[in-house]
N, C-alpha and C positions, 0 to 999 in steps of 0.2 A: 277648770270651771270659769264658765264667762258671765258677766253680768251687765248691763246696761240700762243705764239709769239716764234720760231724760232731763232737761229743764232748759227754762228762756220763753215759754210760752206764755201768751197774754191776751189782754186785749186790745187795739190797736186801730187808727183811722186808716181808711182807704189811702194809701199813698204813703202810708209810715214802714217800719221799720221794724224787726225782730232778728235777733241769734237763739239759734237752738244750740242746746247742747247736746254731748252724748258720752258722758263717759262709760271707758271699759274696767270696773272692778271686776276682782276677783282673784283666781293666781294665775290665769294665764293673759299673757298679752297677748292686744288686738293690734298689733303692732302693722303684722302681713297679714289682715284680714283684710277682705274685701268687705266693702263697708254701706253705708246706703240710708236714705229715709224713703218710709213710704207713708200716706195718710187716707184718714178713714173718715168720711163726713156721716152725719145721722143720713139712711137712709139712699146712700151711694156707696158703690163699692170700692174697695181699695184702690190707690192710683197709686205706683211706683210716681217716686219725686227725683229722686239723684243717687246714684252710684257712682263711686271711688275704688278701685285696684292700689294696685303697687305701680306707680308710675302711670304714664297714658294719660292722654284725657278722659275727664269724668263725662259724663251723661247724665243728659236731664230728659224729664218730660218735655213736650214744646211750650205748654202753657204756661212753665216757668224759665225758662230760656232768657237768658239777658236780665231778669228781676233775681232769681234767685243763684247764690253759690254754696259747694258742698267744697268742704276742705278738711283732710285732719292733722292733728297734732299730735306725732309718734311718741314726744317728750313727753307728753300728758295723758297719752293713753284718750285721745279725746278725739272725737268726730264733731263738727259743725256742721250747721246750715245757714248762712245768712242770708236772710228775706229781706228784700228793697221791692219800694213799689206794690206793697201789698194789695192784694184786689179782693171783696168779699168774695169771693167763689174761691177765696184761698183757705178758708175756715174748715176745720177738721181735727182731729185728733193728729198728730204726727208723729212717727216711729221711728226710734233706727233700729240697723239690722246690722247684724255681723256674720258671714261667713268665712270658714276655718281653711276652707281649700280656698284659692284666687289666682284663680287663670283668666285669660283674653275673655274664655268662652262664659267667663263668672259674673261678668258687668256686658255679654252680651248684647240683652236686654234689661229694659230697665224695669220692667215685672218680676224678674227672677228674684228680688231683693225680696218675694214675701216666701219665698222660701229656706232664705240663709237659716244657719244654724241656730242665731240666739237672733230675740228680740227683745225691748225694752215694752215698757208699759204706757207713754207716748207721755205727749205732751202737749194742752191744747192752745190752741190757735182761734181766735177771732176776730174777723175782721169785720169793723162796720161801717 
């Protein structure tokens, strides 16, 4: 059983600063999971943000490129995301996501992360 739980969201001036969190409860570790956020605004659809593998480099969306990093913490069972340079069109609901298989072809693309196995229940973001 996996569980994922959210926080670090706020609200925040153009140009400021947030960490997400993401931890994995539950009894199995998300240890070798393939890992990810994606985010949901009122009235737009999903946009995959960042995915993580086992090794490799991560991927991003372009629009977060250079502002944003995705890292996890195998010790803590914990996925991050640290947002720099926040911009209002960065405001959304934010997700992570954990899938259970994590091959090359798993962090692919960076949309596939609305299909991993578990997600959490997000965490909001506002920029103004």
């Amino acid at each position: 059983d996996v569980q994922l739980v959210e926080s670090g969201g706020g609200s925040v001036q153009a140009g400021g600063s947030l960490r997400l969190s993401c931890a994995g409860l539950g009894t199995t570790s998300t240890n070798y999971f393939c890992m990810g956020w994606f985010r949901q605004a009122p009235g737009k659809e999903r946009e995959g943000v960042a995915v993580i593998g086992n090794g490799g480099k991560p991927k991003y969306v372009d629009s977060v490129k250079g502002r944003f990093t995705i890292s996890k913490d195998n010790a803590r069972n914990t996925l991050y995301l640290q947002m720099d340079s926040l911009k209002p069109e960065d405001t959304a609901m934010y997700h992570c996501a954990a899938n259970s298989v994590c091959l090359p072809a798993t962090i692919a693309t960076i949309d596939s992360v609305y299909d991993y196995n578990y997600s959490g229940q997000g965490t909001q973001v506002t920029v103004s």
